[in-house]
N, CA, C and O atoms as a printed pandas DataFrame, in Angstrom:
     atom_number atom_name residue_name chain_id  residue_number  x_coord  y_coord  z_coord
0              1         N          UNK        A               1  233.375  -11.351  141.641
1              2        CA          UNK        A               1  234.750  -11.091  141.239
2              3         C          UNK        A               1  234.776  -10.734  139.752
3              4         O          UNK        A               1  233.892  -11.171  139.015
4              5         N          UNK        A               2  235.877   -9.859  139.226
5              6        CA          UNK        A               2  235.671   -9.280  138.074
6              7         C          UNK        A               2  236.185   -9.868  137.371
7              8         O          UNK        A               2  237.325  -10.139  137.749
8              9         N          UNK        A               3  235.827  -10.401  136.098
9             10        CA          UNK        A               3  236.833  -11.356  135.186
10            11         C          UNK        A               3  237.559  -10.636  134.469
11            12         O          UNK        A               3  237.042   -9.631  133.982
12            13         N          UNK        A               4  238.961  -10.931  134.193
13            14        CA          UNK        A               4  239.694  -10.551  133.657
14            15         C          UNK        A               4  240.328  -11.003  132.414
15            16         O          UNK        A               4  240.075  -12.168  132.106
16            17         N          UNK        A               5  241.087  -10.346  131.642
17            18        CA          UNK        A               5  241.790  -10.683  130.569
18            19         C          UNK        A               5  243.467  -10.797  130.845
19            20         O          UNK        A               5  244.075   -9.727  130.824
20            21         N          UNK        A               6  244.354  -12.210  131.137
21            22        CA          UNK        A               6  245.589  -11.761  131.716
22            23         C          UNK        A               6  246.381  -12.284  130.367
23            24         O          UNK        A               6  245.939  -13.247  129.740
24            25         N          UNK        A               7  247.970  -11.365  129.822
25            26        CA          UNK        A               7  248.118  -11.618  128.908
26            27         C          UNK        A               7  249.635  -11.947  128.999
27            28         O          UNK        A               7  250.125  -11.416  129.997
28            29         N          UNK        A               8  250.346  -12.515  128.413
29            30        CA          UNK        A               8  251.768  -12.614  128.516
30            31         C          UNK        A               8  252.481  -13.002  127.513
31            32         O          UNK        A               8  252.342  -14.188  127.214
32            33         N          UNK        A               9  253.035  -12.530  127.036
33            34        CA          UNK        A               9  254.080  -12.506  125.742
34            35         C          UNK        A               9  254.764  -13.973  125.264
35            36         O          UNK        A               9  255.683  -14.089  126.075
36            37         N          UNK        A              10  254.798  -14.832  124.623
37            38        CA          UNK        A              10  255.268  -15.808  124.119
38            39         C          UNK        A              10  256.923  -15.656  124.955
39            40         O          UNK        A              10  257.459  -14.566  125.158
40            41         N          UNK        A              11  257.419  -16.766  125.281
41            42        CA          UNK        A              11  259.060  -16.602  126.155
42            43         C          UNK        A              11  258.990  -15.720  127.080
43            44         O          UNK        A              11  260.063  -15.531  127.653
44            45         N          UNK        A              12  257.981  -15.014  127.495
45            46        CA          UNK        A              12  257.862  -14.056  128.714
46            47         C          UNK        A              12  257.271  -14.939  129.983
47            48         O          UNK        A              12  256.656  -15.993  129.818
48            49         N          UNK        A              13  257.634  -14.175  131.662
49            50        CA          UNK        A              13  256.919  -15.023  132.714
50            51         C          UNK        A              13  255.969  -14.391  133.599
51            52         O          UNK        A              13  255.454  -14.658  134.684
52            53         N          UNK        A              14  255.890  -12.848  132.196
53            54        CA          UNK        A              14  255.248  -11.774  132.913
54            55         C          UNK        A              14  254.233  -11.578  132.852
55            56         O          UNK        A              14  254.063  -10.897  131.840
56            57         N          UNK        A              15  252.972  -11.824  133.534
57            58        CA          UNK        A              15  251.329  -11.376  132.994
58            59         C          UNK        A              15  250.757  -10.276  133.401
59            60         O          UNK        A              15  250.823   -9.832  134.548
60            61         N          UNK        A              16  250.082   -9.719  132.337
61            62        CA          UNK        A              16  249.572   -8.546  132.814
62            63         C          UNK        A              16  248.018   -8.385  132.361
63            64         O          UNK        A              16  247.578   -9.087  131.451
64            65         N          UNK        A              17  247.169   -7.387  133.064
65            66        CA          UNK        A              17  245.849   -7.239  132.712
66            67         C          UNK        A              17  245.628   -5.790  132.366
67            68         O          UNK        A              17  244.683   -5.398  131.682
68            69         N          UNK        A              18  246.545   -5.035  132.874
69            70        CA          UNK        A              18  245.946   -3.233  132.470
70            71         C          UNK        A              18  245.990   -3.255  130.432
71            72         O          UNK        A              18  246.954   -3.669  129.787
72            73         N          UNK        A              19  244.948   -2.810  129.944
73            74        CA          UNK        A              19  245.472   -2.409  128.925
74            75         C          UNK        A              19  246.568   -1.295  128.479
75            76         O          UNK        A              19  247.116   -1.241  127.378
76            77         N          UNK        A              20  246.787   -0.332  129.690
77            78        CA          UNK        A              20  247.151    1.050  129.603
78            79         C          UNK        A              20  248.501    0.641  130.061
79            80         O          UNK        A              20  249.127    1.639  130.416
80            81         N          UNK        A              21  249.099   -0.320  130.170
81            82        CA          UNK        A              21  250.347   -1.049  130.717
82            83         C          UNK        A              21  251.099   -0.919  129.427
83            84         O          UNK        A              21  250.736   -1.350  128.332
84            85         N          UNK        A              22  252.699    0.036  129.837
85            86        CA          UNK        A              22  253.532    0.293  128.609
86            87         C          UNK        A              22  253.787   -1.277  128.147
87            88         O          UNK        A              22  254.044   -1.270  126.943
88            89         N          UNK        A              23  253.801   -2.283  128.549
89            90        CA          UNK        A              23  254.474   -3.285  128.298
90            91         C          UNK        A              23  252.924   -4.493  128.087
91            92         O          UNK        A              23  253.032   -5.703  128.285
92            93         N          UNK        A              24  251.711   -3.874  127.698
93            94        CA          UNK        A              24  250.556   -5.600  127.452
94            95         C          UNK        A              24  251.200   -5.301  126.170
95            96         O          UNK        A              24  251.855   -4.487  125.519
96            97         N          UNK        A              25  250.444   -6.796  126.201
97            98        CA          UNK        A              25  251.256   -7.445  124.857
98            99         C          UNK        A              25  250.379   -7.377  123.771
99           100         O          UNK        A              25  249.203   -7.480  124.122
100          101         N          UNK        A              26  250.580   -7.218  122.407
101          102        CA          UNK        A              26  250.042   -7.054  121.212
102          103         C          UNK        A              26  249.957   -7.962  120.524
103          104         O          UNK        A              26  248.964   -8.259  119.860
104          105         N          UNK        A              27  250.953   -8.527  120.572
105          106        CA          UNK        A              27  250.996   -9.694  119.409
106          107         C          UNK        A              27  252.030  -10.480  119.869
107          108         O          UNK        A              27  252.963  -10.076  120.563
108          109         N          UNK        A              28  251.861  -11.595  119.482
109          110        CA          UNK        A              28  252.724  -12.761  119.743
110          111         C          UNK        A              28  252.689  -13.077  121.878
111          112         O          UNK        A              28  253.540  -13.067  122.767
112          113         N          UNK        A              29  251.141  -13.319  121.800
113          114        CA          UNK        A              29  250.959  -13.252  123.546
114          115         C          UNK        A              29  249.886  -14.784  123.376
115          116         O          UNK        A              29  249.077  -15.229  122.562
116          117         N          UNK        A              30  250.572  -15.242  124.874
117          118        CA          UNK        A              30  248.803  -16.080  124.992
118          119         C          UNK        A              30  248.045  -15.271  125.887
119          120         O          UNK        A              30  248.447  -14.180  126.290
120          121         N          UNK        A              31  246.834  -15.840  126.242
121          122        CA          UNK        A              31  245.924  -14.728  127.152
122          123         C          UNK        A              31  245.677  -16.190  128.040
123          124         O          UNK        A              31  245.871  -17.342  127.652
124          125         N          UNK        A              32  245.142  -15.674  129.464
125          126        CA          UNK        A              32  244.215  -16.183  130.209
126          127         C          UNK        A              32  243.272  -15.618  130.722
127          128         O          UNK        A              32  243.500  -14.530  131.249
128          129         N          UNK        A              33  241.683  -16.245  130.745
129          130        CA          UNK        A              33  240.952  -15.423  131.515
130          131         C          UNK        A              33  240.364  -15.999  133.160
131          132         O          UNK        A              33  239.333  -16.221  133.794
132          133         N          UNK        A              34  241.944  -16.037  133.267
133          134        CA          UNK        A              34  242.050  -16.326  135.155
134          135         C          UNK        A              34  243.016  -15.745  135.304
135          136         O          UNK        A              34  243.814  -15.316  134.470
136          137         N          UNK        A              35  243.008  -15.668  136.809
137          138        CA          UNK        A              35  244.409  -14.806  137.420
138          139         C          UNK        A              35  245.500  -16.456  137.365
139          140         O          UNK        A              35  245.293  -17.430  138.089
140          141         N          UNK        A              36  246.469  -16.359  136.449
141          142        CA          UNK        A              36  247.527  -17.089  136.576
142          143         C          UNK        A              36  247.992  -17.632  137.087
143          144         O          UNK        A              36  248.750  -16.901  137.725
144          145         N          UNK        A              37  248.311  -19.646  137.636
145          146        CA          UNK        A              37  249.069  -19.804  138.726
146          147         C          UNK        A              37  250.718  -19.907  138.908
147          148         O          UNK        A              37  251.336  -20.188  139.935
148          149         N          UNK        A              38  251.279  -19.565  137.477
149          150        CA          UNK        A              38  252.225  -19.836  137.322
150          151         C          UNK        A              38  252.979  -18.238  136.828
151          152         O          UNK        A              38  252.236  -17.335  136.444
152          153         N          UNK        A              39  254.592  -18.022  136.898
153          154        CA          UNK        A              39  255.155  -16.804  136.690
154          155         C          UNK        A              39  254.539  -15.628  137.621
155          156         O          UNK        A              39  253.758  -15.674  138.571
156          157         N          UNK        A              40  255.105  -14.709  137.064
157          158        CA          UNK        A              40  254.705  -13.233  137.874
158          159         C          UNK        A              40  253.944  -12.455  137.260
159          160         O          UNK        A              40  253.952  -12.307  136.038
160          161         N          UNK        A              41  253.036  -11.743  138.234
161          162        CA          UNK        A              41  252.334  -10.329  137.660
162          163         C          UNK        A              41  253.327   -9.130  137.353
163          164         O          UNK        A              41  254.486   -8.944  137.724
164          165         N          UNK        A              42  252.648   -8.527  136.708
165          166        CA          UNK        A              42  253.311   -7.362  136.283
166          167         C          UNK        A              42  253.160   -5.831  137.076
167          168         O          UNK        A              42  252.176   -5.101  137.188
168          169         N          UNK        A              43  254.526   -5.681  137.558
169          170        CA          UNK        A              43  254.496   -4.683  139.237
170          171         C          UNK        A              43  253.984   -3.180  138.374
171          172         O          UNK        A              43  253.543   -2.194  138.965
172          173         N          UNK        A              44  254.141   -3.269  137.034
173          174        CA          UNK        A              44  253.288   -1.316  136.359
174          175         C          UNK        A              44  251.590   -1.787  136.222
175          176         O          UNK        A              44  250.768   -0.877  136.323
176          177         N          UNK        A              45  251.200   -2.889  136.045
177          178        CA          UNK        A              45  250.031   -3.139  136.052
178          179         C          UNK        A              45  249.159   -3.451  137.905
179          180         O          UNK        A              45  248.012   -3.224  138.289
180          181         N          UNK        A              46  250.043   -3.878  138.426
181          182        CA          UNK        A              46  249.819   -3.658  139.765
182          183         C          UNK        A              46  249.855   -1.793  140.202
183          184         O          UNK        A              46  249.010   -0.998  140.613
184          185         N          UNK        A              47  250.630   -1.750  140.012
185          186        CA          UNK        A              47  250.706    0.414  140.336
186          187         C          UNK        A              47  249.458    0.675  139.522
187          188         O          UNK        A              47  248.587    1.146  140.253
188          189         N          UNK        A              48  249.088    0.545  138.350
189          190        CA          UNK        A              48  248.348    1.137  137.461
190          191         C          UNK        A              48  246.578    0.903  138.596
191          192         O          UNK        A              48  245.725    1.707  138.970
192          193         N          UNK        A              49  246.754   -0.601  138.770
193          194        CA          UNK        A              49  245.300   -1.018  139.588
194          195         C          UNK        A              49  245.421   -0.526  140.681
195          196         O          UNK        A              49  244.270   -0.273  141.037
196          197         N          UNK        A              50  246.373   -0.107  141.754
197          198        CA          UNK        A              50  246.554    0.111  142.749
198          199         C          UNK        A              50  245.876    2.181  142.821
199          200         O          UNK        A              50  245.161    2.839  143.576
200          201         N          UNK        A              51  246.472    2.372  141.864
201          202        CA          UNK        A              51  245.847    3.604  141.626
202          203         C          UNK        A              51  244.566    4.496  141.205
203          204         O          UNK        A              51  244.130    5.634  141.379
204          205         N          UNK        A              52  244.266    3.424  140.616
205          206        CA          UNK        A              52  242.579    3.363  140.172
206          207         C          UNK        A              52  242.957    3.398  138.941
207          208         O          UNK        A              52  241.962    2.972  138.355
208          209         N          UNK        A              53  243.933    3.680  137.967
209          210        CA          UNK        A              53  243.810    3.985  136.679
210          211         C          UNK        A              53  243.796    2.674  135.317
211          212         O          UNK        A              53  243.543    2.689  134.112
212          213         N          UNK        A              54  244.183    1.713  136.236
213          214        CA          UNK        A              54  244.049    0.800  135.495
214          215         C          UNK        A              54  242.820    0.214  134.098
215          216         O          UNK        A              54  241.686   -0.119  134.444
216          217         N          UNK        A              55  243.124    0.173  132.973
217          218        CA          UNK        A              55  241.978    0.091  131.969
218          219         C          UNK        A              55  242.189   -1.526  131.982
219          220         O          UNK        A              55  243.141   -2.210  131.603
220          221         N          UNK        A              56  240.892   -1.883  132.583
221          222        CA          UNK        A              56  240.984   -3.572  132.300
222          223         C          UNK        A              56  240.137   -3.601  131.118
223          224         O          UNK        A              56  239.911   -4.667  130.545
């Protein structure tokens, strides 16, 4: 399984892993490097992986 980088914005419930995602977070994020059990994934980072284009 591929490890990932999942990131989510401080007051956000949104995590995401694409880098190429209009919305990963830059600054003011925590990261996990597990898939999250808590809040939601992020449905442009899901399209992005779903498509192949995703930059993890």
């Amino acid at each position: 399984m591929e490890k990932l980088n999942y990131r989510r914005q401080y007051k956000s419930d949104t995590w995401h892993w694409c880098k190429n995602c209009p919305d990963w977070p830059k600054e003011d994020y925590t990261i996990r490097h597990y898939r999250p059990t808590t809040g939601q994934l992020c449905e442009e980072c899901r399209n992005l992986d779903e498509a192949g284009s995703c930059e993890k």
